[in-house]
BALO-116380 format. One record per atom (N, C-alpha, C): residue in three letters; x, y, z. Coordinates in steps of 0.001 Angstrom, whole numbers, padded with zeros to 6 digits, always signed. Each point is the difference from the previous one (the first is absolute). Example, Ala and Ser with C-alpha at 12.3 -4.5 7.8 and 13.67 -1.06 7.14 Angstrom:
BEGIN
ALA+013190-005690+007800/ALA-000890+001190+000000/ALA+000900+001200+000000/SER-000350+001050-000720/SER+000820+001190+000060/SER-000770+001090+000730/
***
This chain:
BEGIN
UNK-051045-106485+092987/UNK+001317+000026-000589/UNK+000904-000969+000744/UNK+001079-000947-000642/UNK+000651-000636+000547/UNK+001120+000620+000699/UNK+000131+000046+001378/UNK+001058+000229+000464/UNK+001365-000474+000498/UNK+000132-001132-000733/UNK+001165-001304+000712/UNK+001466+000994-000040/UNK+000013+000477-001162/UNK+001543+001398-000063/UNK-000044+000883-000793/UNK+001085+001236+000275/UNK-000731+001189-001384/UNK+000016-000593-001119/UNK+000695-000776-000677/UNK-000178-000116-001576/UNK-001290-000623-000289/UNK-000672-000791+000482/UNK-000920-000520+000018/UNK-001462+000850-000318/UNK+000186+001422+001192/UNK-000436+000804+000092/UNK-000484+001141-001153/UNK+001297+000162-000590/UNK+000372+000741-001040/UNK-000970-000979-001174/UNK+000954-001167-000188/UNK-000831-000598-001206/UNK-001968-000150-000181/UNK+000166+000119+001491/UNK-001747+000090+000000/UNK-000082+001430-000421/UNK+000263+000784+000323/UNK-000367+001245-000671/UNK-000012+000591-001287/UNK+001135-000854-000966/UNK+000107+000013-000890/UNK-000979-000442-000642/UNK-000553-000903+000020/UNK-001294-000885-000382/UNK-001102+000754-001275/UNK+000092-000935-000658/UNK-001509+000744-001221/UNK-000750-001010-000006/UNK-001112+000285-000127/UNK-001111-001053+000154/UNK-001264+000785-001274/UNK-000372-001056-000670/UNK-001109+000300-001140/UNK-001543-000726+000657/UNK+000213-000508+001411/UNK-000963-000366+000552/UNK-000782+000929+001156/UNK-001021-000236+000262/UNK-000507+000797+001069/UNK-001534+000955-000648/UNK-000307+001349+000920/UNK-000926+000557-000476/UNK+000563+000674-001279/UNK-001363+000100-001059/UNK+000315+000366-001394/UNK+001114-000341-000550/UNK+000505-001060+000122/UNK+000651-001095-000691/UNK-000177-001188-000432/UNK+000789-000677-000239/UNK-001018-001659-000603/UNK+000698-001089+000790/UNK-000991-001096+000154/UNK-000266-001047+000766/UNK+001027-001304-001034/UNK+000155-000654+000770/UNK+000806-001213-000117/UNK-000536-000513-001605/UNK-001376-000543+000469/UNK-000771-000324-001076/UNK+000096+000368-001000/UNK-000280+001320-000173/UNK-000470+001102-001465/UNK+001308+000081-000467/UNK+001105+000015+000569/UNK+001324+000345-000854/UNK+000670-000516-000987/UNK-000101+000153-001266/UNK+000497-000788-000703/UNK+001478-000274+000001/UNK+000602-000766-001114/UNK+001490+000092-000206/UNK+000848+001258-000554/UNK-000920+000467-000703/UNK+000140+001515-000732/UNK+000278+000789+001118/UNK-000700+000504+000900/UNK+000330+000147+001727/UNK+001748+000031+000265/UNK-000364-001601+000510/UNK+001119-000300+000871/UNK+001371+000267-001003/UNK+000224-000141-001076/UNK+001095-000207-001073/UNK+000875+001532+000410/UNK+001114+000448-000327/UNK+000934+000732+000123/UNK-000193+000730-000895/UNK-000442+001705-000043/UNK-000306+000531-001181/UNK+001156+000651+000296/UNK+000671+000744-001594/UNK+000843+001022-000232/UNK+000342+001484+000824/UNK-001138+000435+000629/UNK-000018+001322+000791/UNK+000371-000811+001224/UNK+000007-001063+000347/UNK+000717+000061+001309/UNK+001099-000006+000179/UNK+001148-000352-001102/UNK+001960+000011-000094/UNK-000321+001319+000922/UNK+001278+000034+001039/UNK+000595+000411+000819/UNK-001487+000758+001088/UNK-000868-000658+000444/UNK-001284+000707+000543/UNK+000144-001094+001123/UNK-000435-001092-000803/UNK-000697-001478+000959/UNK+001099-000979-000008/UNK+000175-000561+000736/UNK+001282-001591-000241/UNK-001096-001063-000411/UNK+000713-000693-001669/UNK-000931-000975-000170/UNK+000588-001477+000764/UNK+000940+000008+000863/UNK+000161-001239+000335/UNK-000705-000233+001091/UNK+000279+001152+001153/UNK-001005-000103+001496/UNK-001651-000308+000156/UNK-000449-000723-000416/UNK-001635-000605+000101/UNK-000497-000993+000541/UNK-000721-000103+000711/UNK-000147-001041+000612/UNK-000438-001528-000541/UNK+000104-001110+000096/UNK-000588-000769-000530/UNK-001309-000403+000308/UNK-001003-000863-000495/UNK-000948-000190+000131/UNK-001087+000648-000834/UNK-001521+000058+001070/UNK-000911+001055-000803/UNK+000372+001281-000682/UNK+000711+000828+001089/UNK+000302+001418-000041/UNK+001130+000160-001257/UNK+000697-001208-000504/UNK+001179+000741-000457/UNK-000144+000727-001287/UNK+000843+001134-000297/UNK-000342+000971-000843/UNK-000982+001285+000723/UNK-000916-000265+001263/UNK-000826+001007+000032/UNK+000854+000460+001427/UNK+001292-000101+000452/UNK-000142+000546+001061/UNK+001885-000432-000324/UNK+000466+001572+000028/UNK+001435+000167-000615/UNK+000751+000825+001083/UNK+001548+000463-000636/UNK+000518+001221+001119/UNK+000345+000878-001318/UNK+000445+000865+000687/UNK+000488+001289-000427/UNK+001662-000578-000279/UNK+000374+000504-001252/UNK+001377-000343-000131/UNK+000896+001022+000569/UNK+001255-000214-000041/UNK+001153+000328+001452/UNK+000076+001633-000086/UNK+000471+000757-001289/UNK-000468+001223+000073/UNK-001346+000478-000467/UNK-000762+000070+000087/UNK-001413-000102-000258/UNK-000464+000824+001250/UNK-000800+001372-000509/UNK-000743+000758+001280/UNK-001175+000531-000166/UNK-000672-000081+000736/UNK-001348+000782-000101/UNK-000114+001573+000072/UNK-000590+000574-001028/UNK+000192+001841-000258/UNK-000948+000313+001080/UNK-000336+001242+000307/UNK-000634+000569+001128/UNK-001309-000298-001217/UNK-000075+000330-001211/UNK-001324-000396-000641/UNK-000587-001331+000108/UNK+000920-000881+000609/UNK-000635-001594-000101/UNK+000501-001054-000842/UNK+000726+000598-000840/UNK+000974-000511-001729/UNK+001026-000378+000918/UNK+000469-001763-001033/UNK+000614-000385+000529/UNK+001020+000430-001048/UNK+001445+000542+000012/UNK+001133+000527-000508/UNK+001182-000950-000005/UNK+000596+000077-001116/UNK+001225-000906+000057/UNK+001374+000674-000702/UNK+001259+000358+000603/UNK+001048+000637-000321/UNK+000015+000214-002026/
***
């Protein structure tokens, strides 16, 4: 985790990622993937993504946006 200051901190935590175990690889992802679907308004921020390979597969959580004790991400 980056530690340079808390916000930094925070925003790493915020972090969603569609990569990793039982997820999909750079390669395999299509555009259908990465594109901004409808269930994410007020879940995911579609502007925060990184550029490059990853972008679209690795997002944040938008500003009120929380995770339920079930794992669901919830939005006001």
């Amino acid at each position: 985790m980056d530690q340079n200051n808390p916000l930094s901190g925070l925003t790493h935590k915020r972090r969603l990622s569609a990569l990793g175990p039982g997820g999909l690889s750079r390669e395999r992802a299509g555009l259908e993937v990465r594109d901004v679907h409808p269930s994410h308004y007020g879940r995911m921020c579609p502007i925060e993504t990184p550029e490059g390979p990853n972008i679209g597969l690795i997002g944040s959580l938008s500003v009120y946006a929380r995770v339920n004790p079930f794992g669901f991400i919830e939005t006001p």
